[in-house]
Each structure stands twice: as structure tokens, then as C-alpha cells.
PyMOL CGO cylinders between C-alpha atoms (Angstrom):
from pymol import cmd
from pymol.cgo import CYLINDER

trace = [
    CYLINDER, 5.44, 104.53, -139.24, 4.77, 104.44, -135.58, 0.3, 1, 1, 1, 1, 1, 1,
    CYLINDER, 4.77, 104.44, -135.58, 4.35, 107.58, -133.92, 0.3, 1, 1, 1, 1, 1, 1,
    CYLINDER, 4.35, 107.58, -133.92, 7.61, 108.09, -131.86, 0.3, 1, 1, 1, 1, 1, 1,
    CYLINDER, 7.61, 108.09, -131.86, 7.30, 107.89, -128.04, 0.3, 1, 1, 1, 1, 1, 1,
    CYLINDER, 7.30, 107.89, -128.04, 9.28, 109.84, -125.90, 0.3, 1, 1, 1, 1, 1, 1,
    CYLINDER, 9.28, 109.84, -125.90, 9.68, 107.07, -123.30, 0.3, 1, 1, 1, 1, 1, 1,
    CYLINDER, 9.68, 107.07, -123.30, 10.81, 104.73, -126.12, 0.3, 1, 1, 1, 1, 1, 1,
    CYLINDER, 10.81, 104.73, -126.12, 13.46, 106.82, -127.16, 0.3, 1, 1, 1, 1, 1, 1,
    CYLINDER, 13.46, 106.82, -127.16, 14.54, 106.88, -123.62, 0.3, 1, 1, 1, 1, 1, 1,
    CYLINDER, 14.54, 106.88, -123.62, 14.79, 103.08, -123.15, 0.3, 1, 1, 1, 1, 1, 1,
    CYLINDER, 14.79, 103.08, -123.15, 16.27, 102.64, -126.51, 0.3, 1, 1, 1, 1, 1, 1,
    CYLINDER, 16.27, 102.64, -126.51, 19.11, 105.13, -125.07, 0.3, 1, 1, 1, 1, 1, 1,
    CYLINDER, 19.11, 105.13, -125.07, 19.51, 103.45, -121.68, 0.3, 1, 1, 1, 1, 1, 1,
    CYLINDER, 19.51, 103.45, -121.68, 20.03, 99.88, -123.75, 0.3, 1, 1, 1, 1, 1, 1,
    CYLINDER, 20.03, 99.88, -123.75, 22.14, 101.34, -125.83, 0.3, 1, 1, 1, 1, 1, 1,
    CYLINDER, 22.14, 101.34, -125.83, 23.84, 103.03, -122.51, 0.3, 1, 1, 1, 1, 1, 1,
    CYLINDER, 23.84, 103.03, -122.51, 24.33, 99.54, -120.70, 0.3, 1, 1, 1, 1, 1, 1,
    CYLINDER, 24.33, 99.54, -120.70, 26.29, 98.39, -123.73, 0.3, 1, 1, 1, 1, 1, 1,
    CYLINDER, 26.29, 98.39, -123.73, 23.37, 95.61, -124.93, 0.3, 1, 1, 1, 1, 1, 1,
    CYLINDER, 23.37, 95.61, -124.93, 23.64, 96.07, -128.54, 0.3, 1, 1, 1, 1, 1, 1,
    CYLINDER, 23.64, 96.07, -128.54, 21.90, 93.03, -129.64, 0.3, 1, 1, 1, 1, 1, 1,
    CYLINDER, 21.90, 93.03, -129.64, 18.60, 94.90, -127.46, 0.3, 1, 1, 1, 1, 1, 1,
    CYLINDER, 18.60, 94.90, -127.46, 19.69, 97.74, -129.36, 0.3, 1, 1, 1, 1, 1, 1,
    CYLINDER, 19.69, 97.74, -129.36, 18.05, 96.74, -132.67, 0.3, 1, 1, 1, 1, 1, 1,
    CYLINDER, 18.05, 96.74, -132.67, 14.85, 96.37, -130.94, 0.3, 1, 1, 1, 1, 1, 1,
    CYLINDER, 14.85, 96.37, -130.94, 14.54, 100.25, -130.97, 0.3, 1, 1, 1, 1, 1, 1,
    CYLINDER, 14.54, 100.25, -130.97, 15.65, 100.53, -134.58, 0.3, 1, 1, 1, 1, 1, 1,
    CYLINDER, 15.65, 100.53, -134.58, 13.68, 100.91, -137.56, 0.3, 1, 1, 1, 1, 1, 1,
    CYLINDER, 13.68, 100.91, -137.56, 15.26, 98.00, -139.72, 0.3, 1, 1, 1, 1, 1, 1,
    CYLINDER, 15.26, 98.00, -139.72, 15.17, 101.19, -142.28, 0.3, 1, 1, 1, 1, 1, 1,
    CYLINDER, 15.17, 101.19, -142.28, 16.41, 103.41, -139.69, 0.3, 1, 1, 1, 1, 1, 1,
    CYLINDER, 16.41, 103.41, -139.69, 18.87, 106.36, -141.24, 0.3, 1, 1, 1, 1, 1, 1,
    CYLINDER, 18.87, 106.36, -141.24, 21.75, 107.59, -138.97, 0.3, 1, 1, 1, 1, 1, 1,
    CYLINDER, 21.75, 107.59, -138.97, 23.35, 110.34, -139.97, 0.3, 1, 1, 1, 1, 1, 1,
    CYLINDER, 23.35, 110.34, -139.97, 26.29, 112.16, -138.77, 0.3, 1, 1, 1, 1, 1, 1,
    CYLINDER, 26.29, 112.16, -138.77, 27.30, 115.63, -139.69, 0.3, 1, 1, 1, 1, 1, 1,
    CYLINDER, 27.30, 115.63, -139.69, 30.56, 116.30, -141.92, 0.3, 1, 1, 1, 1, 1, 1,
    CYLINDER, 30.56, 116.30, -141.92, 33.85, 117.37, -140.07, 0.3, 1, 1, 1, 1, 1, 1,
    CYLINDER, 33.85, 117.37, -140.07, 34.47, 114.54, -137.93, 0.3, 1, 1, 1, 1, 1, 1,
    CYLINDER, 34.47, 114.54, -137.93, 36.25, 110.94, -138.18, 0.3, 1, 1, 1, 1, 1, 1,
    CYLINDER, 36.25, 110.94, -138.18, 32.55, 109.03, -138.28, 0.3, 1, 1, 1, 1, 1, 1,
    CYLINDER, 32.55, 109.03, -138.28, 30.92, 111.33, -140.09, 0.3, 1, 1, 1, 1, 1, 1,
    CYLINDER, 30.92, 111.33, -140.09, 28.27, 109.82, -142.47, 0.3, 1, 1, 1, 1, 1, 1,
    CYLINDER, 28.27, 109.82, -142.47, 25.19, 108.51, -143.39, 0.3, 1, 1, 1, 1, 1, 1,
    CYLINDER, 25.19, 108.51, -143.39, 24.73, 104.99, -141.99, 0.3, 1, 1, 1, 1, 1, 1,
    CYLINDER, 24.73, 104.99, -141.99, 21.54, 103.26, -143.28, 0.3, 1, 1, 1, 1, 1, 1,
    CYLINDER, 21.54, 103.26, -143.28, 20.11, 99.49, -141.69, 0.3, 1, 1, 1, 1, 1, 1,
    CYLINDER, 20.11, 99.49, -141.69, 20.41, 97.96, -138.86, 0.3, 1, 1, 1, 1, 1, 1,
    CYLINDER, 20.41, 97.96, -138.86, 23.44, 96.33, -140.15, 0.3, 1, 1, 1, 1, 1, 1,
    CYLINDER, 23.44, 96.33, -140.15, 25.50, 99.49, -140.74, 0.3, 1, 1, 1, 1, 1, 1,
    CYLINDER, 25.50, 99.49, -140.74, 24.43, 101.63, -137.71, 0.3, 1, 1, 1, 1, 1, 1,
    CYLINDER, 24.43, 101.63, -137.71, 25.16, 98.46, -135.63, 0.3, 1, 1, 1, 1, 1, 1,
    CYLINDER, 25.16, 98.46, -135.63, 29.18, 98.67, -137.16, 0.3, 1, 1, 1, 1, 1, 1,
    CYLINDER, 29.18, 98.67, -137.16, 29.09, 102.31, -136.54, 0.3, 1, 1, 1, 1, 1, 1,
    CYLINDER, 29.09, 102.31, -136.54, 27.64, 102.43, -132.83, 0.3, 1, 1, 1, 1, 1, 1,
    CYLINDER, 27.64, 102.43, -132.83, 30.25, 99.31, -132.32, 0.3, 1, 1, 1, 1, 1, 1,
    CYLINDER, 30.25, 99.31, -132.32, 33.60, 101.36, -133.93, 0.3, 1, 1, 1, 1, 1, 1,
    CYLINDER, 33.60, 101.36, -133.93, 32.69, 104.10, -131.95, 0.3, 1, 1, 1, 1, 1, 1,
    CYLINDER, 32.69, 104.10, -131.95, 32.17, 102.23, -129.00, 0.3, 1, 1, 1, 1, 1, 1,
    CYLINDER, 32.17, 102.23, -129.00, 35.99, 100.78, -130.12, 0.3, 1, 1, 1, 1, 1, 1,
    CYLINDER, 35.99, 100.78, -130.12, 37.56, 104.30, -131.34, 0.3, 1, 1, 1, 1, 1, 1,
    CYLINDER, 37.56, 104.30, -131.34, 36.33, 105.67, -127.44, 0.3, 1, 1, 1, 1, 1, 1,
    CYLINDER, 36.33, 105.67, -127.44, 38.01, 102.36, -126.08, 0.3, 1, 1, 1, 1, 1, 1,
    CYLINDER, 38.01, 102.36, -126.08, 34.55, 101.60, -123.96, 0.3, 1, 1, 1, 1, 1, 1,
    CYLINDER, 34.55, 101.60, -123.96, 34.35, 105.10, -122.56, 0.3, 1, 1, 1, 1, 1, 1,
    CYLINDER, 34.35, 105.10, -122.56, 31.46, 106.72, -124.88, 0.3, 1, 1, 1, 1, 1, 1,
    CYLINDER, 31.46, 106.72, -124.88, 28.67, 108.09, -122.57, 0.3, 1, 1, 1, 1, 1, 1,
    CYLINDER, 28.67, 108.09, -122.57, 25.41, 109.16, -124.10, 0.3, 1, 1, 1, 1, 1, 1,
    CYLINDER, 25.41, 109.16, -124.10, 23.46, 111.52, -121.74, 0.3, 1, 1, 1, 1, 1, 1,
    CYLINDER, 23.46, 111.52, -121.74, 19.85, 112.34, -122.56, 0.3, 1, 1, 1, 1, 1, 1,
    CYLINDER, 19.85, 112.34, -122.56, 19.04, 115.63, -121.89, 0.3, 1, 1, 1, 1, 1, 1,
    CYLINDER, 19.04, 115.63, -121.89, 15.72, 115.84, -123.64, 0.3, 1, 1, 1, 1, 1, 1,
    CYLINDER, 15.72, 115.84, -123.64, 13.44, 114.71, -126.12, 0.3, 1, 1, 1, 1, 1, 1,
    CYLINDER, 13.44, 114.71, -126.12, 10.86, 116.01, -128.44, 0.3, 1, 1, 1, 1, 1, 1,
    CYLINDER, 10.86, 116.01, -128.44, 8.82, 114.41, -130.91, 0.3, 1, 1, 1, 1, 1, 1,
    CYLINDER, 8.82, 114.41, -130.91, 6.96, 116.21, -133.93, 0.3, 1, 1, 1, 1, 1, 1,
    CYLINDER, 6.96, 116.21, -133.93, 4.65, 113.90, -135.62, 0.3, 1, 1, 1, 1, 1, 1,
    CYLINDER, 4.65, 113.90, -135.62, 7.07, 111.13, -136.77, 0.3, 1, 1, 1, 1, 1, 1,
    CYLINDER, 7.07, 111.13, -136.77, 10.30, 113.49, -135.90, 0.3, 1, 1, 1, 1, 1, 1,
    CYLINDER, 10.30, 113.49, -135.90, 12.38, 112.53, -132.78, 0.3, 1, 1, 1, 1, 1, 1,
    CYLINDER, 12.38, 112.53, -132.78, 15.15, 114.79, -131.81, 0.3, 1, 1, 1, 1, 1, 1,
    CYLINDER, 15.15, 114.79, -131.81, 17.07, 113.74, -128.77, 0.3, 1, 1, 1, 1, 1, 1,
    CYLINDER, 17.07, 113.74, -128.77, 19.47, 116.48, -127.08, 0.3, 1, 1, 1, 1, 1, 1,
    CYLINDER, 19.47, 116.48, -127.08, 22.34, 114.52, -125.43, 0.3, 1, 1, 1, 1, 1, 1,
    CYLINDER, 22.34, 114.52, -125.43, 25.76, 115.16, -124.34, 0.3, 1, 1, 1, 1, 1, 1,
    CYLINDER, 25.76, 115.16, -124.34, 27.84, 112.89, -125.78, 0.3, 1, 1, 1, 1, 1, 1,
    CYLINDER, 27.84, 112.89, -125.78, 31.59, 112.34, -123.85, 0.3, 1, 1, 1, 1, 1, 1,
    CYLINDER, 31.59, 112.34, -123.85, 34.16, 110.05, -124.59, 0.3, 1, 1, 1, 1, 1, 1,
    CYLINDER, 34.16, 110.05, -124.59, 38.14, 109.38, -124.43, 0.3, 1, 1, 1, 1, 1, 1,
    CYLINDER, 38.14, 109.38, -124.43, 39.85, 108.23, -127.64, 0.3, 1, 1, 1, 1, 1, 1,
    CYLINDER, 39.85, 108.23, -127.64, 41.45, 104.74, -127.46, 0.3, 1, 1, 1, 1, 1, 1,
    CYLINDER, 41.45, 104.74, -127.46, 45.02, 104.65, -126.95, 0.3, 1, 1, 1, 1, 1, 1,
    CYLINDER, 45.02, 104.65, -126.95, 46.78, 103.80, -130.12, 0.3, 1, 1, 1, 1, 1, 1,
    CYLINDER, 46.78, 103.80, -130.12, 49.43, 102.17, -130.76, 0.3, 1, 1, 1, 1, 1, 1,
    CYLINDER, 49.43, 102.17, -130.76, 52.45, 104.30, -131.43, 0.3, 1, 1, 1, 1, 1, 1,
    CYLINDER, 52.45, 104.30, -131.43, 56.67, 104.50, -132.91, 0.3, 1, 1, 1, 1, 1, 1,
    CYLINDER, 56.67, 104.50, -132.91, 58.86, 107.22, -132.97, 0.3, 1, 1, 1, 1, 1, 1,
    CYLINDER, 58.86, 107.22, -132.97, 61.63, 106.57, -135.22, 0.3, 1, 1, 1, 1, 1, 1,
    CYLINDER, 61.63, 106.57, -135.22, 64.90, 109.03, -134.93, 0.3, 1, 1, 1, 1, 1, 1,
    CYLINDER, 64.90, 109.03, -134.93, 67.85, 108.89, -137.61, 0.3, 1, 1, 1, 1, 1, 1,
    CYLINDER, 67.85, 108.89, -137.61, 71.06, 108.37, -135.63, 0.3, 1, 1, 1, 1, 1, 1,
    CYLINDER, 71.06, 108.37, -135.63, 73.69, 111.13, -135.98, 0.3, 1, 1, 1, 1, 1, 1,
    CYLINDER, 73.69, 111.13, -135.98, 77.45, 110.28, -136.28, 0.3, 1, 1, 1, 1, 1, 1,
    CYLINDER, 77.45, 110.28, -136.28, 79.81, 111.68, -133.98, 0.3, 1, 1, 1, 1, 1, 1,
]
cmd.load_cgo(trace, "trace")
């Protein structure tokens, strides 16, 4: 593997940021691992291009367009890149029915 550079990372996360996915896969390791920790709805290990593409894309779609990735810094250790961000988005509205039993009288 490549040695990881910092300014990569950074480009890879401003493509990402302007919504090109199909740029996106430049950056990627075609055996790129993404995994997300336990507890939340997209939690998971995503492995490929193929499935982090559907996962950047559903949360793209569960955030309705409004997931923001902020770098706030990077480090790289050898082949290790860790990439401090704040991550902010608004959940997509959902459709929704509220169903009340009539009452006589």
C-alpha cells in the first residue's frame, strides 16, 4: 500500500463534500474497509468500492442531502489515516399516518 498523504485525504473529503461520488472512488482503495461503530442505524462494516459507495449514497438519502463532513484534522501513522471530522446532518422527512379509532357517541 501507498503511504497515506494527508493532502489526499483532504481532497478525497472535499470530492466527497461537493457531492461527486463517481470522483469519489478515485480516493478509495478498491479493498478499502469502512467501518462504522455499533449503536447507530448505519452501523457496519462496509467492504469495496461497491458497498461503501451504497452506504455513503443512503446516508447521503437518510440526511435528505444535508450531511456535512467537516475535516478538522488528519494524521497519518505509517499506512494509518485517522481523519477527525464533525459530521452534521438533518434526517429526511418521512413519510408519516396517524390512524385514530373513532368513538361512538
Amino acid at each position: 500500500m501507498t503511504r497515506p498523504d494527508s493532502g489526499l485525504i483532504a481532497d478525497g473529503h472535499a470530492v466527497f463534500a461537493a457531492g461527486d461520488m463517481p470522483t469519489v472512488v478515485d480516493f478509495l482503495d478498491p479493498a478499502i474497509t469502512w467501518h462504522v461503530p455499533d449503536g447507530g442505524p448505519v452501523s457496519g462494516t462496509y467492504r469495496g468500492h461497491d458497498q461503501v459507495l451504497r452506504f455513503l449514497a443512503g446516508c447521503l438519502q437518510r440526511s435528505g442531502g444535508t450531511l456535512r463532513v467537516a475535516v478538522v484534522g488528519i494524521t497519518c501513522d505509517g499506512d494509518h489515516v485517522s481523519v477527525r471530522c464533525t459530521v452534521t446532518a438533518e434526517p429526511a422527512p418521512e413519510p408519516d399516518e396517524h390512524d385514530f379509532p373513532g368513538r361512538e357517541g
